[in-house]
C-alpha positions in Angstrom: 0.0 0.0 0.0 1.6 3.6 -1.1 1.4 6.3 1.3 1.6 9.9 1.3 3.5 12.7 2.9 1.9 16.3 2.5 4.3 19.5 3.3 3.3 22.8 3.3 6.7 24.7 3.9 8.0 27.9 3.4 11.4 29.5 4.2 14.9 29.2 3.7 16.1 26.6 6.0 14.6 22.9 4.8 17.0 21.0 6.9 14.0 19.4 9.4 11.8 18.4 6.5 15.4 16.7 5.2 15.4 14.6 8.2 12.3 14.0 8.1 12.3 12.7 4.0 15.5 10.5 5.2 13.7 8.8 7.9 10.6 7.3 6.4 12.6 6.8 2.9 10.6 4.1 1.3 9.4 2.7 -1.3 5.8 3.1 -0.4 6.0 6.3 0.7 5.8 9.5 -1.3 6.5 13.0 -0.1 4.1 15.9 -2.2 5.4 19.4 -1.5 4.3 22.8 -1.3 7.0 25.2 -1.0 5.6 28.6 -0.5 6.2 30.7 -3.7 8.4 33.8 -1.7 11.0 31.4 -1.0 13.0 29.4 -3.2 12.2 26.0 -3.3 14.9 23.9 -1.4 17.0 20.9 -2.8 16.0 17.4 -1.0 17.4 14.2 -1.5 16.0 10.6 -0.9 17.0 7.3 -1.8 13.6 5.3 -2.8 11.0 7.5 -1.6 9.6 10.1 -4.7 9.7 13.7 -3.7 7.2 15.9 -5.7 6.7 19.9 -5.4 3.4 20.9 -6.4 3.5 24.3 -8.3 3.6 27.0 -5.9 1.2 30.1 -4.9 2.3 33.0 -2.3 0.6 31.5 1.0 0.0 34.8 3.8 -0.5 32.5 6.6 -3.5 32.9 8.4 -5.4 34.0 5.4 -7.3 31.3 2.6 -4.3 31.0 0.9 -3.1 28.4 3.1 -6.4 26.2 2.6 -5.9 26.5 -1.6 -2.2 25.4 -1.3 -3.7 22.5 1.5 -6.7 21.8 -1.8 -4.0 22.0 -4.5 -1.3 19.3 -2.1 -4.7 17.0 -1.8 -5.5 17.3 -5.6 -2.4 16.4 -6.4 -1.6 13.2 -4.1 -5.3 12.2 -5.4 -4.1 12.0 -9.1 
């Protein structure tokens, strides 16, 4: 059975989501990313797992924004 991972990140600094992509590395398991658009979108690594950035939209936290890049991550692990 596949799983899925869903990130919503933003920033600079990727280093935890990193860690986290290198511990559950797995076949099974797929990462789907949102990287908020005002940042660049970091460089991640795994070994088996497939990493997948979804395309990006500015999110202004606290604002709908964040639930249409939430709908867009589900849309996208759904296809």
């Amino acid at each position: 059975m596949k799983h899925a991972i869903a990130v919503l990140g933003s920033g600079n600094d990727a280093s935890v989501l990193q860690a986290l992509i290198k511990h559950f590395d797995d076949p099974e398991i797929d990462f789907f990313i949102h990287w908020d658009k005002k940042f660049n979108i970091p460089e991640l690594k795994s070994r088996l797992s497939k990493i997948m950035f979804i395309p990006s939209i500015k999110v202004y936290w606290g604002t709908d924004t964040i639930v249409r890049a939430e709908k867009n991550l589900m849309e996208a692990i759904s296809t």
